[in-house]
KOLROMAR-922113 format. One record per atom (N, C-alpha, C): x, y, z; residue in three letters; residue number from 0. Coordinates in nm, 4 decimals, padded with zeros to 6 digits. Example, Ala and Ser with C-alpha at 12.3 -4.5 7.8 and 13.67 -1.06 7.14 Angstrom:
<atoms>
+----------+----------+----------+------+-----+
:     east :    north :       up : code : pos :
+----------+----------+----------+------+-----+
:  01.3190 : -00.5690 :  00.7800 :  ALA :   0 :
:  01.2300 : -00.4500 :  00.7800 :  ALA :   0 :
:  01.3200 : -00.3300 :  00.7800 :  ALA :   0 :
:  01.2850 : -00.2250 :  00.7080 :  SER :   1 :
:  01.3670 : -00.1060 :  00.7140 :  SER :   1 :
:  01.2900 :  00.0030 :  00.7870 :  SER :   1 :
+----------+----------+----------+------+-----+
</atoms>
This chain:
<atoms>
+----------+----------+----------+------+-----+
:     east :    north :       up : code : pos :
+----------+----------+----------+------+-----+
: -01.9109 :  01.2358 : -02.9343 :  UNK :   0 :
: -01.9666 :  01.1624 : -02.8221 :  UNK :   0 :
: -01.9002 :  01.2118 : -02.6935 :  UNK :   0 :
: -01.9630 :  01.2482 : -02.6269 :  UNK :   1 :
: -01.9020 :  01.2851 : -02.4809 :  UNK :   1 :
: -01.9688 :  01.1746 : -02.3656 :  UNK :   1 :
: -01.8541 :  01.2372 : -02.2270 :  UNK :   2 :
: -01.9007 :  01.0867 : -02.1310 :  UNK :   2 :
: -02.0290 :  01.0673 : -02.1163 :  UNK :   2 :
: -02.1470 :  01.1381 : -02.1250 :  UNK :   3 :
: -02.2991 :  01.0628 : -02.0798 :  UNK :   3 :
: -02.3737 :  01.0466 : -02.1808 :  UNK :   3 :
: -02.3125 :  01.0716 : -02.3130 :  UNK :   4 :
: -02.3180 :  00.9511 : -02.4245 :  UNK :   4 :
: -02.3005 :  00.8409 : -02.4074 :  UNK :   4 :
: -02.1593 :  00.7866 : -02.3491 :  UNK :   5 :
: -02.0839 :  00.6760 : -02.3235 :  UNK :   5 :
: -02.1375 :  00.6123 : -02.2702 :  UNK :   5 :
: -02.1880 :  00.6418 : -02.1451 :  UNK :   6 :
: -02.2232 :  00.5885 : -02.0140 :  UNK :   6 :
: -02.3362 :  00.5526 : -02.0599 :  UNK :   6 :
: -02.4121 :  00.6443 : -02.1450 :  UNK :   7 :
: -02.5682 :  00.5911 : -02.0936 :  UNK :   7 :
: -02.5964 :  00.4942 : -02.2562 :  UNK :   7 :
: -02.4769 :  00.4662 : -02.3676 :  UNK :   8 :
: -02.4759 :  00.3509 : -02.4048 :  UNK :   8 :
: -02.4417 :  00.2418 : -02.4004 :  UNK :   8 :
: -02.3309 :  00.2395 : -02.2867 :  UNK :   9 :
: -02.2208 :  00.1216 : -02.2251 :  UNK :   9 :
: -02.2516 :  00.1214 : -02.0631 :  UNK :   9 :
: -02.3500 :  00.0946 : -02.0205 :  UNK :  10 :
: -02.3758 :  00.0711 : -01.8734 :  UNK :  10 :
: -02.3248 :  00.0093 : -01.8470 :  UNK :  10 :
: -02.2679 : -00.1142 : -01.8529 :  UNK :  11 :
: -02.2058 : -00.2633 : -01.8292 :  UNK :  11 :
: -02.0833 : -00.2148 : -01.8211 :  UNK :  11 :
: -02.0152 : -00.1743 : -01.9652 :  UNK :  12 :
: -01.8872 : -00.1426 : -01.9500 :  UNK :  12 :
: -01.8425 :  00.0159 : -01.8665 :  UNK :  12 :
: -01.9126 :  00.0929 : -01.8798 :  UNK :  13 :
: -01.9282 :  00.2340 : -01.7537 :  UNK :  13 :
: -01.8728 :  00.1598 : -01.6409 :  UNK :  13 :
: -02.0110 :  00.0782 : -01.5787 :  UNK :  14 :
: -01.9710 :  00.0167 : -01.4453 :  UNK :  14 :
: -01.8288 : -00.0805 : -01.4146 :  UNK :  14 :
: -01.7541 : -00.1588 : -01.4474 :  UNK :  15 :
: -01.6408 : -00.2442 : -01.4784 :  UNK :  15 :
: -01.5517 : -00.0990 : -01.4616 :  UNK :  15 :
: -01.5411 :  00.0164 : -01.5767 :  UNK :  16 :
: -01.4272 :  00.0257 : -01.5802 :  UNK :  16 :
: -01.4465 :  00.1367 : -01.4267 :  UNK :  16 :
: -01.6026 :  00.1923 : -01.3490 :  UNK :  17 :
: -01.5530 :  00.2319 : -01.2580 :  UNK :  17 :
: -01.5306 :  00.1503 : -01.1630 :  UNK :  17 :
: -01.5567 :  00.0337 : -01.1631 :  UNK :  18 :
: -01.4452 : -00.0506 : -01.0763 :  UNK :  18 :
: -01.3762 : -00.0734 : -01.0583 :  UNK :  18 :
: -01.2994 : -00.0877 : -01.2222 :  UNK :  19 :
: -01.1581 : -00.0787 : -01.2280 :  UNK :  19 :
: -01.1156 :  00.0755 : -01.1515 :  UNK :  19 :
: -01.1207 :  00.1607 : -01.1908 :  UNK :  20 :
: -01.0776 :  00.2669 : -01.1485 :  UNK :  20 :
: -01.0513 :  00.2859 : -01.0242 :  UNK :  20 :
: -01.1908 :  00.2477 : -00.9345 :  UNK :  21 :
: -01.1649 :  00.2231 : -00.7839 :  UNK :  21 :
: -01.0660 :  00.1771 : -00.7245 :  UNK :  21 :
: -01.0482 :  00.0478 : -00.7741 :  UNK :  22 :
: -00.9653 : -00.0236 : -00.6971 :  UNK :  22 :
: -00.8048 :  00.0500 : -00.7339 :  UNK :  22 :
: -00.7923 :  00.0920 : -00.8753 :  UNK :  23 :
: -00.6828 :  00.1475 : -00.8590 :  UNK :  23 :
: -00.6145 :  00.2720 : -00.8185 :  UNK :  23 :
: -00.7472 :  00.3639 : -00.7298 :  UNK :  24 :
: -00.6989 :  00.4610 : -00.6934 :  UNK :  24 :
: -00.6595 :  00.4118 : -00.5090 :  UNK :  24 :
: -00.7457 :  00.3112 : -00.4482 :  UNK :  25 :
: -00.7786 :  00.2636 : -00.3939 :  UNK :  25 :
: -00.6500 :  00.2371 : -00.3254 :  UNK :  25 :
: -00.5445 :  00.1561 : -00.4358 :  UNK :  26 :
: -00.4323 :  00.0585 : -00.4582 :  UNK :  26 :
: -00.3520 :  00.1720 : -00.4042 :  UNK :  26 :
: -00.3645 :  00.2822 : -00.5168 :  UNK :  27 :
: -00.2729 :  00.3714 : -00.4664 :  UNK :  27 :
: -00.2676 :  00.4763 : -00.3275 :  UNK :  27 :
: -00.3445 :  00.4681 : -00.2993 :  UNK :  28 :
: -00.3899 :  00.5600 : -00.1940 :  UNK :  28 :
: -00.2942 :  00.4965 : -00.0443 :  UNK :  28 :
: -00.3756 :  00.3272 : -00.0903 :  UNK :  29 :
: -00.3047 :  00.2529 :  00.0624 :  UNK :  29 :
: -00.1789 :  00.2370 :  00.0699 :  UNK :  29 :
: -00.1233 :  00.2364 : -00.0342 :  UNK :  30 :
:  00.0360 :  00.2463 : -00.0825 :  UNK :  30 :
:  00.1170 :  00.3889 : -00.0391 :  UNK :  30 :
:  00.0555 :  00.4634 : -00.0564 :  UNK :  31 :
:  00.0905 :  00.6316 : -00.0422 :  UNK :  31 :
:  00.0714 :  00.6035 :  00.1290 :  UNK :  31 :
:  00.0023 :  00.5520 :  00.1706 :  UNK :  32 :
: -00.0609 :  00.5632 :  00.3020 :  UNK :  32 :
:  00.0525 :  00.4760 :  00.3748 :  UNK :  32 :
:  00.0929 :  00.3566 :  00.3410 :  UNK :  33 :
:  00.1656 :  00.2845 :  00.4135 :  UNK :  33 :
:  00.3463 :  00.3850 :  00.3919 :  UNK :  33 :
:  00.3637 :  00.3761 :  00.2700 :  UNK :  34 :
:  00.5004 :  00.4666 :  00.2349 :  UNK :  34 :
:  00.5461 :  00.5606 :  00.3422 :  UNK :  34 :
:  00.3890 :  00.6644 :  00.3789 :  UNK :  35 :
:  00.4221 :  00.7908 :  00.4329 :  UNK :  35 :
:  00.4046 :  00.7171 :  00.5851 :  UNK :  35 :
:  00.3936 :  00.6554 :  00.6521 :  UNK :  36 :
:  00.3820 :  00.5755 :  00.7741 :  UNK :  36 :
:  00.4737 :  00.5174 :  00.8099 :  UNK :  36 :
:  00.5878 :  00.4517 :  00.7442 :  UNK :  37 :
:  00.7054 :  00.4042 :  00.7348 :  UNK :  37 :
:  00.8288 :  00.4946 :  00.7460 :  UNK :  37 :
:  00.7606 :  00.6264 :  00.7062 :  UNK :  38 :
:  00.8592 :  00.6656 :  00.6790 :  UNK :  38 :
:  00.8473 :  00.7912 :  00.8148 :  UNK :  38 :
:  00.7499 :  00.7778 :  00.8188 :  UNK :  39 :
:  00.7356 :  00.8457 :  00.9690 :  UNK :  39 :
:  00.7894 :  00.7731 :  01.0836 :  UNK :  39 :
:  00.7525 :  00.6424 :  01.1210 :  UNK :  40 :
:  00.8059 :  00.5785 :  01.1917 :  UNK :  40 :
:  00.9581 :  00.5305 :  01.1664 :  UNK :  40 :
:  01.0501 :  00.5294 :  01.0910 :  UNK :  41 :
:  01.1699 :  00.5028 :  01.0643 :  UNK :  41 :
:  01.2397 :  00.6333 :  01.1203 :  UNK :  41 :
:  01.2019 :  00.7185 :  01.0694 :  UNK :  42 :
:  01.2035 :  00.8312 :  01.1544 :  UNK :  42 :
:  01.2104 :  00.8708 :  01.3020 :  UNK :  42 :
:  01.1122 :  00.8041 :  01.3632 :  UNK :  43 :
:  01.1147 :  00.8447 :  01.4946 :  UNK :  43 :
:  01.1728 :  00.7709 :  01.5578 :  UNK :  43 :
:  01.1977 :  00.6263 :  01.5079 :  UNK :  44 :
:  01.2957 :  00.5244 :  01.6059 :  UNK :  44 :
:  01.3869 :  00.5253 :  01.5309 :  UNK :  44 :
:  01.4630 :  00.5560 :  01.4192 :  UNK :  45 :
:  01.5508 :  00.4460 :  01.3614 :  UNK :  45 :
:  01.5256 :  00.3299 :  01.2717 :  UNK :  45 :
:  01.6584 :  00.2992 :  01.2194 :  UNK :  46 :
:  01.6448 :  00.1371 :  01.1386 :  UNK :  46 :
:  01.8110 :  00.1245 :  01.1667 :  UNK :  46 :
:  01.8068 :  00.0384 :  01.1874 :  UNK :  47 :
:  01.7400 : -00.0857 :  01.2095 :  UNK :  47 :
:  01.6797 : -00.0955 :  01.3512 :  UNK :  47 :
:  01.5556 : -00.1853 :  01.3596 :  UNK :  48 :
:  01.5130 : -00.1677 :  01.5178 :  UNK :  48 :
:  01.6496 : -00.2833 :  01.5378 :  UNK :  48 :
:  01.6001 : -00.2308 :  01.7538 :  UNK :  49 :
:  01.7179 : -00.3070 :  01.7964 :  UNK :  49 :
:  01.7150 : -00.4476 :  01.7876 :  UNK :  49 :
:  01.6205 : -00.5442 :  01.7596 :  UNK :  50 :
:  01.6365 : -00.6704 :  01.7423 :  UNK :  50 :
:  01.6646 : -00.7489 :  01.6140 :  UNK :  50 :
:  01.7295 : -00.6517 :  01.5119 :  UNK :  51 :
:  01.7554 : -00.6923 :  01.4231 :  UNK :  51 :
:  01.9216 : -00.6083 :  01.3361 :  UNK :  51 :
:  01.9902 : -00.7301 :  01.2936 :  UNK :  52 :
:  02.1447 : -00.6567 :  01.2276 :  UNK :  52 :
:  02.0743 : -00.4872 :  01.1090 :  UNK :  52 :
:  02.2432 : -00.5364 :  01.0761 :  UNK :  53 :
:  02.2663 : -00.3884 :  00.9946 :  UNK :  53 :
:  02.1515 : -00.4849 :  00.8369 :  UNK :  53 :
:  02.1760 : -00.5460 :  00.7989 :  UNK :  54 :
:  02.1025 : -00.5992 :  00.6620 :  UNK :  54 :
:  01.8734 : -00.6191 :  00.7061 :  UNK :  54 :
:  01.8930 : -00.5954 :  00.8399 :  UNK :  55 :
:  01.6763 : -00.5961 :  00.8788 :  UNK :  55 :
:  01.6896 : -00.7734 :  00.9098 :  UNK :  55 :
:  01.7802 : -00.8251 :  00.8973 :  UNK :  56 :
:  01.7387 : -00.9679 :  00.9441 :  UNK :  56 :
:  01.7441 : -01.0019 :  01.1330 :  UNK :  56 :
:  01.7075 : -01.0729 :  01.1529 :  UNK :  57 :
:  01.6936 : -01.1101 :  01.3416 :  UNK :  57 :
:  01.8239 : -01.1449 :  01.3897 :  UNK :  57 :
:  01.9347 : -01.0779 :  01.4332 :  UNK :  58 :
:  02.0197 : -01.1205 :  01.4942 :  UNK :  58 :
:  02.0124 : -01.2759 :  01.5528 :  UNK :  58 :
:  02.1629 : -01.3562 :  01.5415 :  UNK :  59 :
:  02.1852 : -01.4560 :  01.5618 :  UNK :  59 :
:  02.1587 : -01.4434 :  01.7057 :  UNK :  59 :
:  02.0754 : -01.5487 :  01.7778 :  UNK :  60 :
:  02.0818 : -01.6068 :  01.9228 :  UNK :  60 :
:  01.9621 : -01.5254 :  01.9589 :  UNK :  60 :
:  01.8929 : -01.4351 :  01.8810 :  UNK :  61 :
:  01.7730 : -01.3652 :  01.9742 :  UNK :  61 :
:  01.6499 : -01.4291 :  01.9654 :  UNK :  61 :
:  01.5964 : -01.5304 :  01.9699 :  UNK :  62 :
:  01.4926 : -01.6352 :  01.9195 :  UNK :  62 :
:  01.3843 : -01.5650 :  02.0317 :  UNK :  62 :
:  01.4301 : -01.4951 :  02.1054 :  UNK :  63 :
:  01.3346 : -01.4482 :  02.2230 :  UNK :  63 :
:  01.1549 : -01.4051 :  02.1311 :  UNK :  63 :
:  01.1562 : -01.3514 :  02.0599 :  UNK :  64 :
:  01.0559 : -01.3248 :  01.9330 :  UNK :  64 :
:  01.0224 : -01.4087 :  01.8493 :  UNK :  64 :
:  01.0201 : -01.5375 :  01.8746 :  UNK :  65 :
:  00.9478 : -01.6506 :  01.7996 :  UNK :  65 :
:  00.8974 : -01.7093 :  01.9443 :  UNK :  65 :
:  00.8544 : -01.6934 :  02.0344 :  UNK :  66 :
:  00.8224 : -01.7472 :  02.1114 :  UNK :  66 :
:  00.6466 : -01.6765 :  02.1937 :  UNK :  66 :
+----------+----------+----------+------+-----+
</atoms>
């Protein structure tokens, strides 16, 4: 049995698992996408930005950014 065997006896299940598939290349793609963006921008400024300590949390007394 090869795939358009498959397919053209499992339409229902064909379709599902290319949904499934979608979404998980999908998943990965935006993941790869955010990773390489982060890491570009960490890059060009730094980490920690300046409104926040050495651990990424908001320095004590700067509430100026909740406002």
């Amino acid at each position: 049995m090869n795939i358009y065997q498959f397919m053209s006896d499992n339409p229902v299940l064909t379709f599902f698992l290319v949904v499934v598939i979608g979404i998980g290349i999908e998943d990965i793609v935006i993941d790869l996408t955010n990773i390489i963006l982060r890491h570009l921008i960490i890059r060009k400024h730094g980490y920690p930005p300046a409104h926040c300590d050495a651990d990424g949390d908001f320095k004590d007394g700067d509430e100026d950014h909740l406002k």
